[in-house]
Phi, psi and omega in degrees: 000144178242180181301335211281329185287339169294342174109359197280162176286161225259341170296318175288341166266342132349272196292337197270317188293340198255350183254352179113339202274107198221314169243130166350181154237169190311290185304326183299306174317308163272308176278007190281307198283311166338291208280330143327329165283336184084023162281178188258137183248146145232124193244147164240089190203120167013130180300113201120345185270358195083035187272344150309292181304349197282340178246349166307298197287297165312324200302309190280354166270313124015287232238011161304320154309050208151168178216170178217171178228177168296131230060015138250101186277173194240008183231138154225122200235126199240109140240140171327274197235138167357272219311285182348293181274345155314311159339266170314334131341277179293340157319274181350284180326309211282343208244020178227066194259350187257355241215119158278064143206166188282144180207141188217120192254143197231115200221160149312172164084324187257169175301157167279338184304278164327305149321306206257352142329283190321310190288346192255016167272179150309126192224075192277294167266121183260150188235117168176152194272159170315316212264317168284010158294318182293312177322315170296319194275342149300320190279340174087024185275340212233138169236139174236046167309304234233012182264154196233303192279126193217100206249142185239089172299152178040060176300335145291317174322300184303314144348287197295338192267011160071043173261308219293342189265347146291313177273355183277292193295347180275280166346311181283324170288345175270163179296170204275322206264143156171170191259124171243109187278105171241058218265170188167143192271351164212166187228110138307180178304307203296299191311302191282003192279323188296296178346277161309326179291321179258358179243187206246161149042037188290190154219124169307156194216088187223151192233346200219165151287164181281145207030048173274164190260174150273151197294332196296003188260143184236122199268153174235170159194145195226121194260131189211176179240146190300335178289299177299334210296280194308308172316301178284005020062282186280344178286327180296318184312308221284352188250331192293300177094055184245139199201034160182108178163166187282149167229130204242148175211113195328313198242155170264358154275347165288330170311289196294333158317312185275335158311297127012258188325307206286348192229014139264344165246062180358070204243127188291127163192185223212169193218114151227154179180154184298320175299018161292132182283155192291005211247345167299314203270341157280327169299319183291311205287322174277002155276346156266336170283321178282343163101012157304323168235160186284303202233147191220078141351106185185168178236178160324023166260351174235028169290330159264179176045004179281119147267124155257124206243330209232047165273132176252339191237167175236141149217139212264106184267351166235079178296127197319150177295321205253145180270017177271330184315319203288318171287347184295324219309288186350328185250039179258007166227160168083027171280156193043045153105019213244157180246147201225174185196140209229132148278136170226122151281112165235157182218175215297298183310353188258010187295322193298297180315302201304296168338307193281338180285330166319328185272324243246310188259004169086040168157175193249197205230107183357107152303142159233170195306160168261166210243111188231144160266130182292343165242044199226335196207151194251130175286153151350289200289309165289352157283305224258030117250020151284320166309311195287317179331257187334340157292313192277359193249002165256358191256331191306310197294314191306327168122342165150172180259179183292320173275006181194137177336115177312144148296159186282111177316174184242136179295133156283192166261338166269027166245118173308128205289161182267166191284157142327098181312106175293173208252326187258031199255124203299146178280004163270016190276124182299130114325112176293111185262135197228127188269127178282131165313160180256162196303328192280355191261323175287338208297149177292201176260312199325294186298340192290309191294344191298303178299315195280348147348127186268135167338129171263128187326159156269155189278142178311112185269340198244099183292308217297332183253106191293319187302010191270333181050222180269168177210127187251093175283334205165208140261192167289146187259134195274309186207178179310317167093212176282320181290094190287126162301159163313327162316320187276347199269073196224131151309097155001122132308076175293153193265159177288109156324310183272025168254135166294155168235181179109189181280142208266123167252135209272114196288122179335147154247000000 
């Protein structure tokens, strides 16, 4: 089958041939003539596959028809992250390149200005993630009056990155009557309950089981230790000969660590994650699609929406918490029939995991030798003789093991070595006793003058009494000693013979 046997207009099949494109891929094949129809589609299939065009593509035939006006668009395309949607964004151009029509992408990271430029044109298809839509849409810049298409990309993604409760309130903004495109690469409880919440009647579209790999990949697993993790990394670049490909790592301060690394051993690579400003994450992303840096240093913000078609390698530096996670890495190589080969570096902790992706893709994922550099890490066989070393060099200082003859102690520097024991020498001969020096006799020369020095007076503290003078204690002083203060001298009160006693009467006032 070809595009032309799907039903597209003859301008769109144009821009799709001019594009390289000459037969559908399965899912295309199945959701292209559906969404033609003005049914609600739900398609489900593997990341790689061409699920973009399957709503790209009807969409510009559709909204061909037809004028929108400003700020109000008459198409909405909904993706989880920047990259998506900058993705589907350049699908568009290219494939509405015969199309009188307009597209204005509302993405996080960019100006607001620009953005609300854009929107106060004529706009017919809007491209944007949830949260700066809603943002626009407080501000009163956006109306979703007018929307008739209405598309939800990755839809899991959006699940996992906690969007759904956005796109729920976005949905309630749009109108009721409309046609809704709901794709996504696995499929669940959740995922279809959403499913049912946002279409009316659809027809399913599914080509693969869910979360299955492509045959073109040819999967690894290299068992390693948290120590050995880096060390095993670059011995894999360097024997493999990879010098183009994702390298994915769970967290985003392990991006720039690992980044680090690799480019201090002088390995060309490049760092993305969301907390890049967008104007960064482009620069970078477009410095990988031309092949400037080699290797791309990154976390599950780029697991999706890169197309890249002519990536061969994956290698996983991390295994995902999550197991859906693992096909998406996995399927940024081995695209358009092309063969790709995927690494996962595990260490003991990572056993759980490994299980649920084992379970998740139907089998487990080939093990290889591990790739350790012999001169940074040690095997199995070489610890635990290192272990007996350090057993025989602690059985030496004891005087000998249970199985062998005590040993000759081992000397110190502060023990004098002993004479030789003579052969003929009579057993009544006395023992030479040798008197250990005394602290005051090892003592430096410095110090002896230092002690024997006299002690420096303390400074007078009583200024108010001169008989008190200096006062030389010592030692530390316990109590007052002999030296009364001055303070302390005050004379007892004696009473008056001629003072009266008795009670002191207080005088009226």
């Amino acid at each position: 089958m070809t595009f032309e046997d799907l039903g597209l207009e003859p301008s769109t099949l144009k821009a799709v041939a001019e594009s390289g494109y000459t037969e559908p891929t399965p899912i295309q094949e199945k959701a292209i003539p559906i969404a033609l129809m003005g049914r609600d589609v739900m398609g489900i299939a593997q990341t790689g596959t061409g699920k973009t065009a399957c709503f790209t593509l009807p969409m510009i035939d559709i909204l061909s028809s037809g004028r929108s006006k400003a700020r109000m668009p008459r198409a909405l395309i909904l993706c989880p992250t920047r990259e998506l949607a900058a993705q589907a964004a350049d699908n568009f151009a290219k494939y509405s390149k015969y199309a009188d029509l307009s597209m204005a992408l509302i993405i996080g990271g960019t100006s607001f200005t620009d953005q609300e430029r854009a929107l106060n044109k004529t706009c017919d298809v809007l491209i944007a993630t949830p949260g700066r839509l809603l943002d626009l849409f407080e501000r009163g810049k956006i109306l979703l009056n007018d929307v008739k298409y209405f598309v939800i990309d990755e839809a899991d993604r959006m699940l996992d990155m906690g969007f759904i409760p956005d796109v729920e309130r976005i949905a309630k903004l749009v109108p009721t009557l409309r046609q809704t495109l709901f794709f996504s690469a696995t499929m669940d409880k959740q995922i279809k309950r959403l499913s049912e919440a946002f279409l009316m009647n659809p027809k399913e579209v599914a080509v693969d089981a869910p979360s299955t790999t492509a045959t073109t990949i040819t999967q690894a697993l290299i068992k390693t230790t948290v120590s050995d993790k880096g060390d095993t990394l670059r011995k894999l670049i360097r024997e493999e000969g990879i010098e183009n490909g994702f390298v994915f790592c769970n967290r985003k301060k392990d991006v720039d660590i690992l980044f680090k690394s690799l480019t201090k051993h002088g390995i060309n690579a490049i760092a993305l994650h969301g907390d890049m400003p967008q104007s960064k994450r482009t620069e970078m992303l477009a410095t990988f699609k031309t092949g400037i840096a080699g290797l791309l240093v990154c976390s599950d913000v780029a697991a999706r929406g890169l197309d890249v078609a002519a990536v061969p390698y994956v290698i996983n530096f991390d295994v995902p918490n999550n197991a859906e996670d693992y096909v998406h890495r996995i399927g940024r190589t081995g695209r358009a029939g092309m063969q790709g080969k995927a690494f996962t570096l595990a260490v003991p902790a990572d056993s759980k995991m490994l299980l649920s992706i084992e379970k998740l893709i139907g089998g487990p994922i080939p093990p290889v030798g591990p790739a350790r550099d012999s001169k940074t890490s040690a095997t199995p066989v070489e610890k635990k003789s290192a272990k007996q070393e350090n057993k025989i060099k602690r059985d030496k200082i004891d005087g000998g093991t249970k199985d062998s003859a005590p040993s000759e102690p081992l000397k110190t520097k502060d023990q004098p070595s002993a004479a030789p024991i003579e052969e003929n020498k009579p057993e009544t001969s006395q023992a030479v006793t040798i008197q250990q020096p005394t602290v005051s006799q090892t003592k430096m020369p410095e110090l002896q003058k230092k002690e024997q020095a006299p002690r420096r007076q303390k400074r007078d503290r009583s200024r108010h009494d001169p008989d008190v003078g200096v006062m030389d204690h010592g030692e530390d002083v316990l109590a007052f000693g002999a030296h009364t203060p001055s303070f302390l001298k005050v004379e007892p009160y004696v009473a008056d013979a001629a003072e009266p006693t008795g009670t002191i009467e207080q005088p009226a006032s």
